[in-house]
C-alpha positions as CSV (number, residue, x, y, z in Angstrom):
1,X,-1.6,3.9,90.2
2,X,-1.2,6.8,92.3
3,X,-2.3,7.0,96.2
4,X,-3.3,10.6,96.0
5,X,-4.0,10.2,100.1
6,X,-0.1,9.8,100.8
7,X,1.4,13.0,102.2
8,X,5.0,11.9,101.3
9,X,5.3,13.5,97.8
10,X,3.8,16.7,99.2
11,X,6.9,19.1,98.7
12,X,7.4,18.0,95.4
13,X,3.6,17.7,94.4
14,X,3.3,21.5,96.1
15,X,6.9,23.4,93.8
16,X,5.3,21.6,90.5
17,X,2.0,23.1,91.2
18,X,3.6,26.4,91.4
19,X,5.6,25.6,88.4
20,X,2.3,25.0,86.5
21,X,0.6,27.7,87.9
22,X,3.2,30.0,86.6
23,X,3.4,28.6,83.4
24,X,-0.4,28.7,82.9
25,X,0.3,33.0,83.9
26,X,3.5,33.4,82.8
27,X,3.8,36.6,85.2
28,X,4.4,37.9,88.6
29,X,5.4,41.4,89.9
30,X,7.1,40.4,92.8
31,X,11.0,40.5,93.7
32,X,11.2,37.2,94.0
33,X,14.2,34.8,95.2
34,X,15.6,32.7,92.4
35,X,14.4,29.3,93.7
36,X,12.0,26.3,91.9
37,X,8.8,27.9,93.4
38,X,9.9,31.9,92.7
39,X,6.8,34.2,91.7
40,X,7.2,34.4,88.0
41,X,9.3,33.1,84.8
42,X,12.7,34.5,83.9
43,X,15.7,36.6,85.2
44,X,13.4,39.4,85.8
45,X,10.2,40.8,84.7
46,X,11.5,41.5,81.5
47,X,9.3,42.0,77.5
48,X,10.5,38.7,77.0
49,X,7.4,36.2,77.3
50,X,8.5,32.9,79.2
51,X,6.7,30.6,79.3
52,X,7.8,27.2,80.9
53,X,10.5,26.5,83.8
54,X,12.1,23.0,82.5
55,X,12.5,20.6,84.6
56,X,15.0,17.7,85.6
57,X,13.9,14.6,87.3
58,X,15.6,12.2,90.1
59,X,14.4,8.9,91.3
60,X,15.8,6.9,94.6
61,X,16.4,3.9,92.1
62,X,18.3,6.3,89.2
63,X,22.2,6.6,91.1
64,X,22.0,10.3,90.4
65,X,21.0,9.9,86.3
66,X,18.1,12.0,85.8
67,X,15.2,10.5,84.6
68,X,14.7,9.9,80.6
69,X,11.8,9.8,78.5
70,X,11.6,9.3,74.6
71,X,10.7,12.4,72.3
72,X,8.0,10.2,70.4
73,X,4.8,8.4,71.4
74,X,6.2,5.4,69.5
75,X,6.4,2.0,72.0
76,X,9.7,2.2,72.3
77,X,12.4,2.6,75.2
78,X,15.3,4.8,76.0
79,X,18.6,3.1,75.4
80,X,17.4,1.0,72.7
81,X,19.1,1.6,69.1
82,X,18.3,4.9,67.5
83,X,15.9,5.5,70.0
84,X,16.3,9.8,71.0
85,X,15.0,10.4,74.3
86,X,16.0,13.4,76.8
87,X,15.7,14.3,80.5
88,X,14.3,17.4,80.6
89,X,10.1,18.6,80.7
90,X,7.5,20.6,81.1
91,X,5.0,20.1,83.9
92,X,1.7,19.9,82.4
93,X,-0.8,18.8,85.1
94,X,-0.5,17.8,89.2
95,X,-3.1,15.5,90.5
96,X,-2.7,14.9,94.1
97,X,0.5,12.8,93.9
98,X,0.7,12.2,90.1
99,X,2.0,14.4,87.9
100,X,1.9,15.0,84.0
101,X,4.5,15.8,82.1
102,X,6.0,16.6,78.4
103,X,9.3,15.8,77.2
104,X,11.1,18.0,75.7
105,X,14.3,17.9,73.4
106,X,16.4,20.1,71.8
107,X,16.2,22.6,69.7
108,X,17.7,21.5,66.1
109,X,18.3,25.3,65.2
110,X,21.1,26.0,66.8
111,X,21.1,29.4,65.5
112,X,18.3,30.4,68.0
113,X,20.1,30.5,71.2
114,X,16.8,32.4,73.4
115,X,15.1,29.0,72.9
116,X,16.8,25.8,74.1
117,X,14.0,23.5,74.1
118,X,11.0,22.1,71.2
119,X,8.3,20.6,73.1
120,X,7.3,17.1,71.7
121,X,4.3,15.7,71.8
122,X,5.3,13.1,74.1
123,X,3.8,13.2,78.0
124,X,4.4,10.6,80.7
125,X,2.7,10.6,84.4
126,X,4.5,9.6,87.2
127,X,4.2,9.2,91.1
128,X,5.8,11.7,92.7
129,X,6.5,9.4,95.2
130,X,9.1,7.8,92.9
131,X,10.9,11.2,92.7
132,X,13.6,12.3,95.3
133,X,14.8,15.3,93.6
134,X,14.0,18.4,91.1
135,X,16.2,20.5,89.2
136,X,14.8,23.1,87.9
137,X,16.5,24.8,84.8
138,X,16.8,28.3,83.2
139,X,13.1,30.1,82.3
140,X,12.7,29.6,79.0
141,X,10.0,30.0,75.7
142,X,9.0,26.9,73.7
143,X,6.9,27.1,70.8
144,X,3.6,25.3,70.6
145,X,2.5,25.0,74.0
């Protein structure tokens, strides 16, 4: 359960929403610095339509492993046999201090190099308070958002 009155996860809670808000426009016409919370997605406002800045997530309890999901909704866990899972997502939603996410994996054609990521149709919430750290990854499309 999340205490949406504690203040602690604010700066993390404050560049998802931005993240999410720029995913939802997917524009910006401003020179913007190349930081988590800059005013648009991609290099530069380019013809290419980005759509989602992936994430990486670190919790105080993780010794520097980012955090892993699986790519299914099956009740399973990372680490178990045969079980895929991957460390990167998609902000979807920022309540207070909870925030939504989907995982998202690889993409198995490798002969598309503009899009890195598929998005699964696997989500997870979590307190931002249990998160230390964001990485935020190249601007990229995924299909089926």
């Amino acid at each position: 359960m999340c205490d949406n009155n504690n203040k602690e996860c604010k700066c993390i809670a404050e560049i998802l929403t931005v993240i999410a808000i720029l995913q939802q426009n997917a524009s910006c016409s401003d020179n913007c610095l190349d930081t988590c919370d800059r005013g648009f997605l991609g290099n530069a406002i380019s013809t290419f339509a980005y759509n989602t800045r992936p994430v990486m997530l670190y919790t105080s309890f993780g010794n520097g492993t980012p955090w892993s999901m699986p790519t299914t909704r099956e009740d399973v866990t990372c680490g178990d046999a045969g079980v895929v899972c991957s460390n990167v997502f998609r902000v979807e939603k920022i309540d207070g201090c909870c925030a939504t996410f989907r995982v998202l994996t690889d993409n198995p054609d490798t002969t598309e190099t503009n899009i890195p990521y598929v998005a699964t149709n696997s989500f997870f919430t979590m307190n931002l308070n249990c998160v230390c750290a964001i990485r935020c990854l190249n601007d990229t499309y995924v299909e089926s958002i």
